[in-house]
N, C-alpha and C positions, 0 to 999 in steps of 0.2 A: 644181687649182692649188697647192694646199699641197702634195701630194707631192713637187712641183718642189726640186732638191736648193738650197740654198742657202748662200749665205759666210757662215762663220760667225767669230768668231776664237774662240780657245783660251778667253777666260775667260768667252764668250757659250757656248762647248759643255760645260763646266762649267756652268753655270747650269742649262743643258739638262739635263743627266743626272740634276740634280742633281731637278730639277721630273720628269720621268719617273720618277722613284723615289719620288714623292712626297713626297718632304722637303718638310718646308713651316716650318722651323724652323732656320737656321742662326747659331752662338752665335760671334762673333768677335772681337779686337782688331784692329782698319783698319791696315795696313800699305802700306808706297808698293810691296813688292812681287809685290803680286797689286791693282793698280788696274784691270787688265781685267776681274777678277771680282767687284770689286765695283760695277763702272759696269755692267758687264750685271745685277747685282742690283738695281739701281734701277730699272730697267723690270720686275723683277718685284713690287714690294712687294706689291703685294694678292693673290698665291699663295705667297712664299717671303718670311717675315717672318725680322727681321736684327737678332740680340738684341747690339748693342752691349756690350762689358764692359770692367772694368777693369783686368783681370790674364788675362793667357793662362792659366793654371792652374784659375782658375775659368771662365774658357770651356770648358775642357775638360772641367772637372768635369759644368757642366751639361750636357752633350754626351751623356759618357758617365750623367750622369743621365737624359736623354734615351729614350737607348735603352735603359735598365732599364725606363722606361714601358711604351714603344712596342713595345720588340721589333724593331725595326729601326734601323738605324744614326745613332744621335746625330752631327752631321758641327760640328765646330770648325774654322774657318778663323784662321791666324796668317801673320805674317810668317817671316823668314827668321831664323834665329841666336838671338836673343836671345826671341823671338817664339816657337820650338820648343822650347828649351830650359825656359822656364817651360809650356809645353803639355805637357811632357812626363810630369808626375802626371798628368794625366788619363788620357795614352794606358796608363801602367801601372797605374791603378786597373780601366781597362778592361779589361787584362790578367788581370790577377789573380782579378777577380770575372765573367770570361766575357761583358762586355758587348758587345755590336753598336758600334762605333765609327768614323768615318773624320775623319783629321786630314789638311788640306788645309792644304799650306806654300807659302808663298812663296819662291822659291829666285833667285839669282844668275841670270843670264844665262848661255845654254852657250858663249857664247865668253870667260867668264871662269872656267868651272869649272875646279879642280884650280890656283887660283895662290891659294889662301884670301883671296880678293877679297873686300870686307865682309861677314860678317857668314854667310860660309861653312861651311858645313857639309855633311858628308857624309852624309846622313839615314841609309842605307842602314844603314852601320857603326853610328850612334847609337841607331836605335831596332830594330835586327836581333834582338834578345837579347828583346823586349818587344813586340812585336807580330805577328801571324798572317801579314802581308807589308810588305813596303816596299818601294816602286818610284819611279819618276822620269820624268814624260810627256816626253821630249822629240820627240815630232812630233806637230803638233797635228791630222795625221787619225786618231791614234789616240787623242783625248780620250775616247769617248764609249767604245771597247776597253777602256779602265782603269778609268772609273768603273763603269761595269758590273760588270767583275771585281769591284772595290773591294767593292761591295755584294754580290756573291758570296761573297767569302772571309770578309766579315765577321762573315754570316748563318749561315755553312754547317757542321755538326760544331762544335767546340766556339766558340760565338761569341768575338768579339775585336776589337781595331783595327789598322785599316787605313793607312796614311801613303801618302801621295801629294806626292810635291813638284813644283811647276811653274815652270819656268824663269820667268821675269818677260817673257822676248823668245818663248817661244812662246806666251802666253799672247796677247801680240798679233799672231802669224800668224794666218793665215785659210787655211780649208779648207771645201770642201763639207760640213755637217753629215751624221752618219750617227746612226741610228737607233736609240735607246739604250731597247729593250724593258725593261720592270720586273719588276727580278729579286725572284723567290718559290721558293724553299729546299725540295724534297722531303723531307720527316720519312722517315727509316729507321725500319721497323716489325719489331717482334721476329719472331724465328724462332718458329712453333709450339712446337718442341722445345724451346726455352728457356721460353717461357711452362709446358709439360709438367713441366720441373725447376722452374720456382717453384713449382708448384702441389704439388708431391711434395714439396720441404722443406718445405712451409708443414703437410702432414699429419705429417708425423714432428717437428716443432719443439714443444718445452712451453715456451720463453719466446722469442720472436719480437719483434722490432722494426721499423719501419717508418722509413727516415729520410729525408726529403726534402732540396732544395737545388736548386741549379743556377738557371740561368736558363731563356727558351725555354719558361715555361707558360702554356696559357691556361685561359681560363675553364671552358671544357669538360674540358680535360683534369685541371684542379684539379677538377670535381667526381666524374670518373672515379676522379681516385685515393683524394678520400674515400668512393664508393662502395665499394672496393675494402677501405680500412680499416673502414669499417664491416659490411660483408657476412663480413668478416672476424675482426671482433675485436680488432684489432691495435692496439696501444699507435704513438703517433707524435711523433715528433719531428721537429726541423726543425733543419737548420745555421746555423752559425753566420751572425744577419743576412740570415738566409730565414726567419724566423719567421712571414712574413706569407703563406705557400704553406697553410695550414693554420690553421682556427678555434681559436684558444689557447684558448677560451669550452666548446669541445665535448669531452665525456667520452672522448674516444680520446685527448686531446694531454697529452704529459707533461715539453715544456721545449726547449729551444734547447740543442744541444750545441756552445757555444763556448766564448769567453773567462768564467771565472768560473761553468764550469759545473757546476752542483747536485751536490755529493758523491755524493747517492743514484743520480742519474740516469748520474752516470757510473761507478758500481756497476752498475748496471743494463745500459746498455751492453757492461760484459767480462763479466755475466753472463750475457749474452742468448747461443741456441744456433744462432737464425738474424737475421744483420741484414742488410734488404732495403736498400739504399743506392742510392737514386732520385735521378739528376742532380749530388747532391754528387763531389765528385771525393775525397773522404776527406783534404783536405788537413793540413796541422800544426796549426792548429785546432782544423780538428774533435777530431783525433783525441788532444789534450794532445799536442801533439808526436810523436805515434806513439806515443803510449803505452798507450788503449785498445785497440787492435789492433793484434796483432803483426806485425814484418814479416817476410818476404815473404808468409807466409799467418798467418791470422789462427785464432784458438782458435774462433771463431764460423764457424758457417758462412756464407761470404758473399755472398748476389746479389748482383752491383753492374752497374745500368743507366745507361748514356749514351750521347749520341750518335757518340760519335768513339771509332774503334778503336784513336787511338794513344793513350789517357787508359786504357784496361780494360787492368790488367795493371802502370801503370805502378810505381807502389807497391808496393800489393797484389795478390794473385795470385785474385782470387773462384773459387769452385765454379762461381757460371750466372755465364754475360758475357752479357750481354743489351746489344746491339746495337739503339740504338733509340732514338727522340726522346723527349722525357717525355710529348708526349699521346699517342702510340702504343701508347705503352709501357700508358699510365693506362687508356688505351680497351678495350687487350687483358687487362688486367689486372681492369677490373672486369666481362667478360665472363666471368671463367674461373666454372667450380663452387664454390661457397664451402665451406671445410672447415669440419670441429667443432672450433668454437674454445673447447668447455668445458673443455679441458686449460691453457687459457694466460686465461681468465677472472679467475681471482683476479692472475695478473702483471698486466692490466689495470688492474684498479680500484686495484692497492695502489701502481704506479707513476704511475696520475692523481692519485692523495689523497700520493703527494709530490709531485707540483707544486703541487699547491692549497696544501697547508702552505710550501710555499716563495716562491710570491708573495702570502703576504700579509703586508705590513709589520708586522715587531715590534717592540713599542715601547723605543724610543731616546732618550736624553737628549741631545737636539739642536733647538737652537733654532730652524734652519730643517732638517726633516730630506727630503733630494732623495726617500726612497720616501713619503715622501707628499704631494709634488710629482708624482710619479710615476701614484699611484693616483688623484688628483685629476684627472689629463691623461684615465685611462683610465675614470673616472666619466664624465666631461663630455662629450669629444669625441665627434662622430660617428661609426659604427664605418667610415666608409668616410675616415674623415680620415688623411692622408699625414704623416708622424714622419719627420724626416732627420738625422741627428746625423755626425761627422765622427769623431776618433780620441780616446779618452781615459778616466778612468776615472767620468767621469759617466754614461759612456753606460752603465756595468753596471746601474745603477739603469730605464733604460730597458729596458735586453734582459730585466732579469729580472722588473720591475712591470708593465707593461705588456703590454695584453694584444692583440694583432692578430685581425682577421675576418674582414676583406676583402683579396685579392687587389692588388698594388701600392700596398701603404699605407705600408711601410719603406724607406725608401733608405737604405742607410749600406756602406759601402764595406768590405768583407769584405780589401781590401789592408790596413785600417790609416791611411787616411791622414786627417792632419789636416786642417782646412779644409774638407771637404768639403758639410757640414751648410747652410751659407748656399746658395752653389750650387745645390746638389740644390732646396731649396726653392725657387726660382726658378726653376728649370726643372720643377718638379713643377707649381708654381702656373702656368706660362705654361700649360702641356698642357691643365692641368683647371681654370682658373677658379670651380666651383662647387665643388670639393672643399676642404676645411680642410686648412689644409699649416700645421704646428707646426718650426722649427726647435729643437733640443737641441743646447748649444754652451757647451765649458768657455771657461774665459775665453784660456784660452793658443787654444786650436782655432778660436774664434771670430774672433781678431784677425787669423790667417793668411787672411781673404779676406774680411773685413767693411765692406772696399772695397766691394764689391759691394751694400750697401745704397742706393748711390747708381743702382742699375740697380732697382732693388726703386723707388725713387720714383721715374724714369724711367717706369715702365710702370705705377707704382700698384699695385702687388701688394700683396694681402691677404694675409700673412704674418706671423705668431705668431714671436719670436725668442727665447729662455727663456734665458740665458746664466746657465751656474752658474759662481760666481766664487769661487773660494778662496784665486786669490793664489799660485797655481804650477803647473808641470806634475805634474799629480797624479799619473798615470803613472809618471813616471821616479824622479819620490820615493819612492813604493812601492817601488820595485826598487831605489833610492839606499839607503834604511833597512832592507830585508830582507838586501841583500846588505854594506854598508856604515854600517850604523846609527849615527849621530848625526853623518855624516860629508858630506852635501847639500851639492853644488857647482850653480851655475846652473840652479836652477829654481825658484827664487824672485821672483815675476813682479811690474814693476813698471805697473799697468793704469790705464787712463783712468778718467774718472768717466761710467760704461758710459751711464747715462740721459742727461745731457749730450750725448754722444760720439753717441746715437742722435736727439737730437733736433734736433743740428748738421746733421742730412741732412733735417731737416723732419719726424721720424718719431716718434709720440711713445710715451715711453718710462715705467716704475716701479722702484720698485727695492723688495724684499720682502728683508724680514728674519727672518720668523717665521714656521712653519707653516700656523697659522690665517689667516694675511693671504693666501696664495697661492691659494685656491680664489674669492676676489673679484676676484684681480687679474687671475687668468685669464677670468672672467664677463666684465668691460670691454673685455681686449684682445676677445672674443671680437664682444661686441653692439659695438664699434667700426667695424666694418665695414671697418676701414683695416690697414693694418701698425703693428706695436707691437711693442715690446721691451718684457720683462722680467728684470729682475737680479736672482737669487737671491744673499744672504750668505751663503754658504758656508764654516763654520771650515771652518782648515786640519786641525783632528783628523779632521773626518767624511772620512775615506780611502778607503773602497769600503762597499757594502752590509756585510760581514763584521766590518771592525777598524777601529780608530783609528791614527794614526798615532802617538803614544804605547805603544799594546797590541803593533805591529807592530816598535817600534825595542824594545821588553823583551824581546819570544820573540827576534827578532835575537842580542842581546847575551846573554841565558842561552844561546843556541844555540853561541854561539862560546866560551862564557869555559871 
C-alpha cells in the first residue's frame, strides 16, 4: 500500500526530497512565501528539525556551516527579495570555500513573474556568477527532478551551492509524488600513470612539500594521507583555514599557508622543488597573491590533485594533473612504494623546528596579550573541540597559536567573511552537542550577526563566545596606516557594553582585562555547563601578532617621506 502514488503538493515534495536525502537539519527565516513548506515541515518535526533564525545571512552561514561538518549539503530556506538578498553571504561563502550547499527561495507567483511584483527577483541573473546552478521549479511534478539534481550538483566535482526558487502558487499544486532516491557522489580515482609520476618526482625531489586543503575529507582518507606523509618523510602544510586536515602537534606539520603567513615557511615554499598540492585550488591566498608560484607554470615542480577537471590547469599549469577525490587520491597514495627520504631529512626537521619557534608566544608588553589567550584556548580545550571565528585580524592570533588534532575542529570561512564565527558555532553545536565549540569574534565581526544569540538560548546551546574588543575594525586600520598613516576614516567602532549586551539575552557573561585573569575565566565558562561570553580588552596598539599600530604608522611615514 505505500507504493501506491499519492498527492502530494509542491511544498509537501520538498519536504520529501528533502528527508530522502537525509537532511534532518534545515536553518531558516519564516516567510509568507514558501508557507506550503513550512506547514509540510510541521508534520515532520521529529526527523527534519527547523533552526529558526534571526537574520537570512546567518541562516545561511550556518547552513553553509553545516555542510563543512557533514559533507553533504547544508540547506537554508528564505523568503523572496529581501529574504535572498541577505542569504546571499552564505551562498558565496559557500562558493568560495567549496562547501555542499542548497538555498531554497521563496519566489513570486508565475503569473506575476517578470512585472517586479513584490519583492521580485530574478535569482537566475543574481546568484548566476556565485553558485554551481541556479534554477526555478515551476511544475510541481518536477519537484523531486530538481531536488535531486540540487544534491547532485552540490556534492559533485568541486562542491558548492545550489539555488532553487519556488513559485509560492506551485508550491500549493498537487501532483503524484515521485521517488526521490538519495544521492551519493562516485569519488574519481587517480590514473595509475599519474600516481607512477608522483611517485618518480617524489625520487628525484631534495626539498618536497606536501600541501593540503579543500574540502570532501574523511576520516580514512585523512589517515591515508598521513600515512602517506609519514612513509614518506615529507614536511606538511595545510591552507589557508584547513589547518585542521592534519595534526599541528605531529613532527611532519610545519604551518598554514595563508594570511600572515610565517616569512620562513613561505621561503620554504619558493624554495621547495616539488609541491604536491592536494584539494587546495592554489588560490590568492594561499599563494600571497600569486606570488609564491609563478604563473602560468610555476619554478616548483607541480602535482596538483582535485576532483574537477575544470579547477587542474586553471591558474597554474601542474606537471602530474591528477584527477581524483581527496581519499582516492590519499588511499592510492599511501599504497604507492615509499622512497628514501634521507635526501630531504634535514628540510624536514629544520622546516618543523620553524614552526615550533613560530607558535610560541614571545613575550609582549601587553596588558591583555590575545597569543596568550590564544595558547591558553590550545592548553585547555579538548583536542576534538570545534574553534570558529569569522573575518579580521584577531583571527591571526588563532591561525597561528593554536594548534588543531582532530579532523572538523576549524570552521572559519576561507572567503573572508565577517560574521561568520557566531553562526558557525551554532550550527557546529546543534551537529555535535558533546563536542566543545569556542567562538573567536572581534568586536566589529561579532556584532554583524550576534542577533543570533537569541537562537543560542532558544536551543540552550553550550557555547564559549570570546569576543576580542579593541574599538575598531582592526583590518582595515592596518591597511588605513600602512597605506595612509595617521590618516583613519570610519573604523573606529562605537560598541556596546559587551557583558551587559550578552547577559540581556539571559547568557552570562565577563569581561577580562589582563592576561593572567583569562585562563580562570575560561575554567568557569568551561565547568559552566551553559553558554557564556567572554570580553577581552584589547588596546587598540596590539595590531596583529607582528607590530603595533604606532610601529606600523612610523615604517609607513619613513617609507613615504
Amino acid at each position: 500500500m505505500n507504493d501506491i502514488p499519492k498527492l502530494r503538493t509542491g511544498g509537501q515534495q520538498v519536504v520529501d526530497a528533502l528527508l530522502a536525502q537525509g537532511t534532518d537539519t534545515v536553518f531558516c527565516v519564516p516567510g509568507e512565501s514558501y508557507l506550503d513548506v513550512l506547514n509540510a515541515l510541521y508534520a515532520e518535526q521529529q526527523a527534519l528539525r527547523v533552526i529558526a533564525c534571526r537574520h537570512e545571512g546567518a541562516a545561511a552561514f550556518m547552513a553553509e556551516a553545516h555542510g563543512k561538518l557533514t559533507g553533504r549539503p547544508g540547506v537554508c530556506m528564505v523568503t523572496r527579495g529581501p529574504g535572498a538578498t541577505n542569504a546571499s553571504i552564505g551562498v558565496h561563502t559557500a562558493f568560495q570555500d567549496s562547501t555542499p550547499m542548497i538555498l531554497l527561495i521563496g519566489q513570486v507567483g508565475r503569473d506575476m513573474l517578470e512585472r517586479e511584483a513584490f519583492q521580485e527577483i530574478d535569482y537566475r541573473r543574481m546568484f548566476g556568477t556565485f553558485t554551481k546552478w541556479v534554477a526555478q521549479i515551476d511544475d510541481v511534478s518536477r519537484v523531486s527532478e530538481y531536488m535531486t539534481r540540487a544534491f547532485s550538483v552540490a556534492m559533485s566535482g568541486r562542491p558548492g551551492p545550489v539555488v532553487l526558487a519556488l513559485p509560492e502558487d506551485m508550491l500549493t499544486d498537487s501532483a503524484f509524488a515521485r521517488r526521490s532516491p538519495k544521492v551519493e557522489i562516485p569519488e574519481p580515482h587517480p590514473a595509475p600513470e599519474a600516481m607512477a609520476k608522483l611517485r618518480e618526482c617524489l625520487v628525484q625531489a631534495r626539498k618536497p612539500l606536501l600541501m593540503l586543503g579543500g574540502p570532501g575529507w574523511s576520516d580514512a582518507g585523512l589517515r591515508d594521507i598521513e600515512r602517506f606523509a609519514t612513509q614518506n618523510g615529507l614536511p606538511v602544510a595545510c591552507a589557508f583555514r584547513r589547518q585542521d586536515l592534519f595534526d599541528n602537534r605531529g613532527s611532519h606539520y610545519v604551518g598554514e599557508v595563508g594570511i600572515g603567513l610565517n616569512p620562513e615557511l613561505a621561503q620554504a615554499v619558493r624554495e621547495a622543488d616539488l609541491l604536491i598540492a592536494v584539494g587546495t585550488r592554489l588560490g590568492e591566498i594561499v599563494t600571497s597573491g600569486y606570488t609564491l608560484l609563478e604563473v602560468p607554470v610555476p619554478q616548483q615542480r607541480l602535482v596538483h590533485v582535485l576532483p574537477c577537471a575544470e579547477e587542474l590547469g586553471r591558474v597554474y599549469q601542474p606537471e602530474v594533473k591528477v584527477l581524483a577525490g581527496m581519499n582516492a587520491f590519499a588511499s592510492a597514495a599511501a599504497a604507492l612504494a615509499p622512497v628514501d627520504a634521507s635526501a630531504w631529512r634535514d628540510w624536514l626537521h629544520d622546516l618543523h623546528a620553524r614552526y615550533t619557534r613560530y607558535v610560541a608566544p614571545a613575550p609582549r608588553e601587553a596588558r591583555l596579550d590575545p597569543a596568550r589567550v590564544i595558547a591558553a584556548l590550545r592548553d585547555t580545550l579538548e583536542p576534538d573541540a570545534i574553534l570558529t571565528n569569522g573575518a579580521g585580524n584577531y583571527s591571526a592570533w588563532a591561525h597561528r597559536y593554536y594548534q588543531f588534532s582532530r579532523p572538523r575542529s576549524q570552521l572559519a570561512p576561507t572567503s573572508g567573511a565577517m560574521g561568520y564565527g557566531v553562526p558557525a558555532a551554532i550550527a557546529a553545536k546543534l551537529h555535535d552537542p558533546s563536542r566543545q565549540v569556542v567562538c573567536l569574534a572581534g568586536d566589529g565581526c561579532f556584532l554583524m550577526t550576534s542577533q543570533e544569540l537569541a537562537t543560542v538560548k532558544q536551543h540552550a546551546l553550550a557555547i564559549i563566545f570570546i569576543v576580542f574588543n579593541n574599538g575598531m575594525y582592526g583590518t582595515i586600520r592596518m591597511h588605513q596606516e600602512a597605506n595612509y598613516p595617521g590618516r583613519p576614516i570610519g573604523t573606529d567602532l562605537c560598541n556596546p557594553d559587551f557583558v551587559a549586551y550578552e547577559q540581556s539575552f539571559g547568557i552570562e557573561a565577563e569581561r577580562v582585562e589582563d592576561s593572567a585573569s583569562f585562563g580562570p575565566a575560561l575554567d568557569r565558562a568551561l565547568a559552566s555547563g551553559g553558554a557564556r561570553l567572554i570580553e577581552l580588552a584589547i588596546e587598540a596598539e596590539i595590531l596583529t601578532p607582528r607590530t603595533t599600530l604606532s610601529a606600523l604608522r612610523r615604517s609607513a611615514l619613513k617609507s613615504t617621506a
